[in-house]
DRENDO-1510 file (C-alpha; in Angstrom, 1 decimal, always signed):
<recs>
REC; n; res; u; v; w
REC; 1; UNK; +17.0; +16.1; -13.9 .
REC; 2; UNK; +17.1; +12.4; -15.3 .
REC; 3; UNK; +16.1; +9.8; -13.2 .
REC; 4; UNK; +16.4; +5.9; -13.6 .
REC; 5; UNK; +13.9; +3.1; -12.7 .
REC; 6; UNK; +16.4; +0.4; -10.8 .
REC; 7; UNK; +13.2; -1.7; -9.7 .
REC; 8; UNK; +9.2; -2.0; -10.4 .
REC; 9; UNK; +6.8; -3.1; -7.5 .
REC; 10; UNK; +5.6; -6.0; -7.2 .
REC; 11; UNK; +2.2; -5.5; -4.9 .
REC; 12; UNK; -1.3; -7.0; -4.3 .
REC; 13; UNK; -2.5; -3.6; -4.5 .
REC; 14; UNK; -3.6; -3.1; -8.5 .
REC; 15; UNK; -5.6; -0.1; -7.6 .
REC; 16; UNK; -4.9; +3.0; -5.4 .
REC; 17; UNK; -8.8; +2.7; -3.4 .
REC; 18; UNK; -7.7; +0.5; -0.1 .
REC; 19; UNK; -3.3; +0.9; -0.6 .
REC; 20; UNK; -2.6; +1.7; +3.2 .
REC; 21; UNK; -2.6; +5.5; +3.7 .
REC; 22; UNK; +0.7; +4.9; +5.6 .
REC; 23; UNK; +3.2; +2.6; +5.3 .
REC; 24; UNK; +3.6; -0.5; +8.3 .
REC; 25; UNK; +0.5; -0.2; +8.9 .
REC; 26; UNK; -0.6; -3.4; +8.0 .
REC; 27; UNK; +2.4; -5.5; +8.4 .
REC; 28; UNK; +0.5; -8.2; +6.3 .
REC; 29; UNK; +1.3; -6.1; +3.2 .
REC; 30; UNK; +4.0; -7.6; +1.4 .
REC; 31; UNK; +5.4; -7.5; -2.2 .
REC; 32; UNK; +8.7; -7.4; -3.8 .
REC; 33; UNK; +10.7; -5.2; -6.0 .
REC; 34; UNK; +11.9; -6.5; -9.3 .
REC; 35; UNK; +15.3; -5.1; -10.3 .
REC; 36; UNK; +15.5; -3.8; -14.6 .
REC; 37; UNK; +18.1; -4.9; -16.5 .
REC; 38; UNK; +21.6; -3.1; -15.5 .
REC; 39; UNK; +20.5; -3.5; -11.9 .
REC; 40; UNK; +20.4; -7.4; -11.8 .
REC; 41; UNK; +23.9; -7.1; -9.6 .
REC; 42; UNK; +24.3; -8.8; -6.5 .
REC; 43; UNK; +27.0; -6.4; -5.0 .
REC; 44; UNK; +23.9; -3.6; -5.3 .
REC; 45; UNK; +22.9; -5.1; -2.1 .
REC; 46; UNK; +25.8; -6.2; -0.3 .
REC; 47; UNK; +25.4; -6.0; +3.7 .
REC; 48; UNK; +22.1; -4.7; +3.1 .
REC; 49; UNK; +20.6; -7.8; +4.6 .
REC; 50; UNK; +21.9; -6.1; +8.2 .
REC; 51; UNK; +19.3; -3.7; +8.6 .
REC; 52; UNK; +15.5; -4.5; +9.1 .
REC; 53; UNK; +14.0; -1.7; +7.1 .
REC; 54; UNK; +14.5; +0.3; +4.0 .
REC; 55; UNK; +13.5; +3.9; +2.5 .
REC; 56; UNK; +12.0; +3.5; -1.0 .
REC; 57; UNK; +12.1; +6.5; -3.3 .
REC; 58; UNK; +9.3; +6.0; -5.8 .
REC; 59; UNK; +7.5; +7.7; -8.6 .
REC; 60; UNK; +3.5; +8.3; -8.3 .
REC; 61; UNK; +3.3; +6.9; -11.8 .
REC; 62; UNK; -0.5; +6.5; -11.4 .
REC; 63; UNK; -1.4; +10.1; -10.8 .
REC; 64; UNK; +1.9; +12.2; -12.3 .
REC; 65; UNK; -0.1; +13.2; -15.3 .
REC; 66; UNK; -2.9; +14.8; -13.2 .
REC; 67; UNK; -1.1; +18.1; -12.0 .
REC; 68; UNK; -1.2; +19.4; -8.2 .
REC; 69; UNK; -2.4; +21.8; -6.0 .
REC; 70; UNK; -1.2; +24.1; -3.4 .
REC; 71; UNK; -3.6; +22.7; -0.8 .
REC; 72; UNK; -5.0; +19.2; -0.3 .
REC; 73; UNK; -7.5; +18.1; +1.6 .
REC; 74; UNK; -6.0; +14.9; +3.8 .
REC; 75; UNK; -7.5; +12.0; +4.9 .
REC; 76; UNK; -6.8; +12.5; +8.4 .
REC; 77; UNK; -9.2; +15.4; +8.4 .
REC; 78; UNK; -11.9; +13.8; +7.2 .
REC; 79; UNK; -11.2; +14.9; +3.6 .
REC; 80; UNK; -12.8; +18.4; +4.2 .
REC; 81; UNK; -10.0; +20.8; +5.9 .
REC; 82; UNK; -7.1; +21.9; +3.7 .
REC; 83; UNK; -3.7; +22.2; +4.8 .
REC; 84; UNK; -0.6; +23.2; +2.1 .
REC; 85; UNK; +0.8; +19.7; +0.0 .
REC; 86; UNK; +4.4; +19.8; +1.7 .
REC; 87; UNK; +2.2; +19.4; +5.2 .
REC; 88; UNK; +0.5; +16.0; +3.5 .
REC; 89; UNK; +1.5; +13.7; +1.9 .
REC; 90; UNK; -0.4; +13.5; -0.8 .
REC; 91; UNK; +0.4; +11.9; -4.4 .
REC; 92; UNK; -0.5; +15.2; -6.2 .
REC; 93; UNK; +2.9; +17.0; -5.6 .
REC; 94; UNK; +5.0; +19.3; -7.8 .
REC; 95; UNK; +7.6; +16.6; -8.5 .
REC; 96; UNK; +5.7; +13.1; -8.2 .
REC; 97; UNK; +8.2; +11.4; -6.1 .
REC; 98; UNK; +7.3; +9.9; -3.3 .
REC; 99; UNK; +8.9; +8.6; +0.3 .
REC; 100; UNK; +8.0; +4.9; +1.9 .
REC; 101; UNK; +9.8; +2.8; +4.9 .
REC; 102; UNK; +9.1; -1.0; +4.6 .
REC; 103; UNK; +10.4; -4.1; +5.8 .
REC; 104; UNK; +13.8; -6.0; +4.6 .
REC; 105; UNK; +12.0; -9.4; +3.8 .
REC; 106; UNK; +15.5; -10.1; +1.9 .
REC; 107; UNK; +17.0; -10.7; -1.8 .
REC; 108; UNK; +16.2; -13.6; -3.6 .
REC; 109; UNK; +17.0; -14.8; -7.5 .
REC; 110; UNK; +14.4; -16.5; -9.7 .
REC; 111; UNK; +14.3; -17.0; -13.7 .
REC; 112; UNK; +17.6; -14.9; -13.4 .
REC; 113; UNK; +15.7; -12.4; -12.1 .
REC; 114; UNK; +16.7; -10.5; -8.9 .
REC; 115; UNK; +14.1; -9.6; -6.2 .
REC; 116; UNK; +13.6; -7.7; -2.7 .
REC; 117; UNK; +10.8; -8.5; -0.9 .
REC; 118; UNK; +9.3; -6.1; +1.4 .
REC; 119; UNK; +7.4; -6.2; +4.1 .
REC; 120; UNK; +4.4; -3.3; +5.1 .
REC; 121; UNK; +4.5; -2.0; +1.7 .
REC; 122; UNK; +1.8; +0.8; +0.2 .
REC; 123; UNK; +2.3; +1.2; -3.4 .
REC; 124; UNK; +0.7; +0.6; -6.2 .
REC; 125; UNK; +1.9; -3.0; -8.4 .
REC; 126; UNK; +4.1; -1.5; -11.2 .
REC; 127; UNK; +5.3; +1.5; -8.9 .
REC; 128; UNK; +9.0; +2.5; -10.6 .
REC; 129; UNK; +11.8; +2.9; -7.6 .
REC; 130; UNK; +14.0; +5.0; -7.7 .
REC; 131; UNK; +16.1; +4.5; -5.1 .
REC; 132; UNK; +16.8; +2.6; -2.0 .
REC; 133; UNK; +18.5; +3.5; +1.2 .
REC; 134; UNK; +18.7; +1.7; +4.6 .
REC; 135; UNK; +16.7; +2.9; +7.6 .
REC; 136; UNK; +19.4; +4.2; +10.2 .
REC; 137; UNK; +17.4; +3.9; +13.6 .
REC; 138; UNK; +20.0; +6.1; +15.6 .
REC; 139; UNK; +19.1; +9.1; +12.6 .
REC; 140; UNK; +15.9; +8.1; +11.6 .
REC; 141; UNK; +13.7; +7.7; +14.6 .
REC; 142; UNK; +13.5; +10.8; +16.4 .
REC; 143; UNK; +11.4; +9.7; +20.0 .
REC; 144; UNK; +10.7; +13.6; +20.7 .
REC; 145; UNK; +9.5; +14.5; +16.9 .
REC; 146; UNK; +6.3; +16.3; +16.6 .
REC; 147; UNK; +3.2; +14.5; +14.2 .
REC; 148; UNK; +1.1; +17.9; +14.0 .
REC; 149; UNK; -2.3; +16.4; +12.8 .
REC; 150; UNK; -1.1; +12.4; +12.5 .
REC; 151; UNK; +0.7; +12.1; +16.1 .
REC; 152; UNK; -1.2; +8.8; +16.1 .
REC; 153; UNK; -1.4; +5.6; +14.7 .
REC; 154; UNK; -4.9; +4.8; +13.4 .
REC; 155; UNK; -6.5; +1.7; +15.2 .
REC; 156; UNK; -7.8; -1.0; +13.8 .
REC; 157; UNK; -11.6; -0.5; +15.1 .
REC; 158; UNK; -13.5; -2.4; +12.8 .
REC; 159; UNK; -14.4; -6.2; +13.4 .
REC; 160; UNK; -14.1; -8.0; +9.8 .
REC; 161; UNK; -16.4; -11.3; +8.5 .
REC; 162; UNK; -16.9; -13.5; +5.7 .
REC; 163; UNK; -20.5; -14.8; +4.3 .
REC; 164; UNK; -20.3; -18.4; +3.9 .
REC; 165; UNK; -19.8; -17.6; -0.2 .
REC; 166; UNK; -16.8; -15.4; +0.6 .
REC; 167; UNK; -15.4; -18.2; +2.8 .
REC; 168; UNK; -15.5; -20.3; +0.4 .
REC; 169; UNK; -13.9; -18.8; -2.3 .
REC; 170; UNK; -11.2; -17.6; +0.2 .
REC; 171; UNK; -10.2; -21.3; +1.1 .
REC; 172; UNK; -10.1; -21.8; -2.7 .
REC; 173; UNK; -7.6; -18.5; -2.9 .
REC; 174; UNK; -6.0; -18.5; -0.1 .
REC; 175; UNK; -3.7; -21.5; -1.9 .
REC; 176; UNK; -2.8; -19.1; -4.6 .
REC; 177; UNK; -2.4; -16.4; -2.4 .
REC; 178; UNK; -1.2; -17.2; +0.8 .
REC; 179; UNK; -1.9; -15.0; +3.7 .
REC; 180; UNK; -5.0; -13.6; +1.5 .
REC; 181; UNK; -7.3; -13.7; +4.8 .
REC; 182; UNK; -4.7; -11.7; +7.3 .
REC; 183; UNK; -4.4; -9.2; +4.6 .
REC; 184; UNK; -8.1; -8.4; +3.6 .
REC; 185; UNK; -8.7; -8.5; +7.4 .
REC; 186; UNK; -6.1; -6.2; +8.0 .
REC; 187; UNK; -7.2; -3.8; +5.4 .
REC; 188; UNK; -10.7; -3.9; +6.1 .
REC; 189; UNK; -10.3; -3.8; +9.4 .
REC; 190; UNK; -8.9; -0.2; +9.2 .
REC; 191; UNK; -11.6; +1.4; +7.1 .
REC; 192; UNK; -10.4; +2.0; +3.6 .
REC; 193; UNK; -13.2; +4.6; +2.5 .
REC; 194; UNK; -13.1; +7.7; +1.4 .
REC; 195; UNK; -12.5; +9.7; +4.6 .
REC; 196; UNK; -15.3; +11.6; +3.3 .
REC; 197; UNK; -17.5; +8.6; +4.4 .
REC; 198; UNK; -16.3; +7.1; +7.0 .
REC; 199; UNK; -18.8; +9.1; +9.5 .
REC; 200; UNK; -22.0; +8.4; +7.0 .
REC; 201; UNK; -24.8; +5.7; +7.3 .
REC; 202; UNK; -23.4; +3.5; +4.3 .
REC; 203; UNK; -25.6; +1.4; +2.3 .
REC; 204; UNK; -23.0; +1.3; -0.8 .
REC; 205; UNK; -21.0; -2.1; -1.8 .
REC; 206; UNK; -17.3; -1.8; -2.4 .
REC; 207; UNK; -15.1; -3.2; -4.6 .
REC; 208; UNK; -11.3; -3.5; -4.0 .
REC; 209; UNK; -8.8; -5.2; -6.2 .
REC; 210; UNK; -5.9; -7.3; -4.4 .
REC; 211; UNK; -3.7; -9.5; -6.9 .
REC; 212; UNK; -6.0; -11.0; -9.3 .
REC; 213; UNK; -9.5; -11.0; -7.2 .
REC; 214; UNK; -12.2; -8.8; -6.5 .
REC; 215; UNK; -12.8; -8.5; -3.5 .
REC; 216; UNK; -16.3; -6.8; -2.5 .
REC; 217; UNK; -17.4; -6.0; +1.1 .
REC; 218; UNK; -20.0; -3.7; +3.0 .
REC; 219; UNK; -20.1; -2.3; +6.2 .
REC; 220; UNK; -22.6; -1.8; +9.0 .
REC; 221; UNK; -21.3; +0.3; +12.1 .
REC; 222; UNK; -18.0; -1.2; +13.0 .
REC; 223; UNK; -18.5; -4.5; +11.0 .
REC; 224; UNK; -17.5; -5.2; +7.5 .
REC; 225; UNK; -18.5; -8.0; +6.0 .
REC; 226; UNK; -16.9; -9.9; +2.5 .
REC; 227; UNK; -19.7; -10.7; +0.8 .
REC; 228; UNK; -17.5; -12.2; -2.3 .
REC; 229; UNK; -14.0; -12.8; -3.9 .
REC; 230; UNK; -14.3; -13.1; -8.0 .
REC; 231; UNK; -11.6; -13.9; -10.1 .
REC; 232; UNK; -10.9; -10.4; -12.1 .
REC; 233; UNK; -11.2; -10.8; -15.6 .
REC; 234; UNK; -8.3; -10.0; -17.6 .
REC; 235; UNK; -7.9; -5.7; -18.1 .
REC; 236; UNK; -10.7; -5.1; -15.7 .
REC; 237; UNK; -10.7; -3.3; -12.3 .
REC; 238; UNK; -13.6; -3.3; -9.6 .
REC; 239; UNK; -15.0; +0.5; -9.1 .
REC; 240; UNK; -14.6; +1.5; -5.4 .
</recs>
């Protein structure tokens, strides 16, 4: 099988550690897809502007080269119990495609250059699409379906501040970066550790990398606190 790339993510996200584990979960997540060459066609996308959410086919380009396993051990387990990849949905998959429902945030042209933004999004900047269909409610969302081990949405239990050096920077960014404060509260808010973790006394600083900033935090309990936001140098990547 042959497979084209019709679009590359555009995404705050430049590394996997903090990337939502779900899509829509934080609604502040938004990027845009950037259509390559031979795709650049308006009539691609005629009437799709009548429905509020797409299905993204994608490529795990980050972690294709690193193989699979029968069994994975998912996050929602706390990263210890094992259950078989096609009950998870885990990036480490026979064929590395992947499967994502985000927001129609609309088509828009710029440098003669065609974009979709999105809205909810979880992928990785640079992710290669592979397709796009149109969320069909009636089909889609089944009201009886069982969730085995993820019936429920995760809540957002953990209270998220700034020291006085983070706010400041964020002012600074947040006019580069508009909406940079919903998002990092968002994310933060939801616990992005390894689930591993989560349960743990944890002394450790973390590092996540949203557009061009570093963003490092801490957390005590249920209350994570920014304690910066660095530019990123160019080619480098905050460890997590």
């Amino acid at each position: 099988m042959q497979f084209e790339t019709i679009a590359f993510v555009q995404s705050p996200f430049k590394q996997k550690f903090a990337i939502p584990r779900q899509p829509n979960l934080v609604s502040e997540a938004r990027g845009s897809l950037r259509f390559t060459q031979g795709y650049c066609d308006d009539d691609l996308l005629r009437r799709l502007d009548e429905f509020s959410h797409l299905w993204l086919i994608f490529e795990f380009h980050a972690t294709a080269s690193q193989g699979w396993t029968p069994t994975v051990q998912p996050p929602r387990l706390g990263g210890k119990e094992r259950v078989g990849v096609f009950a998870s949905r885990s990036p480490f998959r026979p064929n590395s495609l992947g499967l994502s429902v985000v927001e129609n945030l609309g088509s828009r042209w710029e440098d003669r250059q065609l974009f979709l933004d999105v809205g909810g999004i979880d992928l990785l900047d640079g992710t290669p699409i592979l397709d796009i269909k149109p969320y069909v409610p009636y089909a889609d969302a089944l009201p009886h379906a069982r969730g085995g081990y993820a019936q429920e949405q995760p809540a957002r239990a953990h209270q998220v501040r700034f020291s006085e050096d983070a706010g400041r920077a964020l002012l600074i960014e947040e006019e580069r970066h508009p909406g940079l404060e919903a998002l990092i509260r968002a994310l933060l808010s939801q616990d992005p550790r390894p689930a591993w973790r989560v349960k743990e006394e944890d002394d450790k600083q973390y590092g996540m990398a949203l557009y061009d900033l570093n963003i490092k935090w801490h957390i005590r309990g249920d209350v994570v606190t920014v304690g910066a936001i660095h530019r990123l140098e160019a080619r480098s990547q905050p460890q997590p």
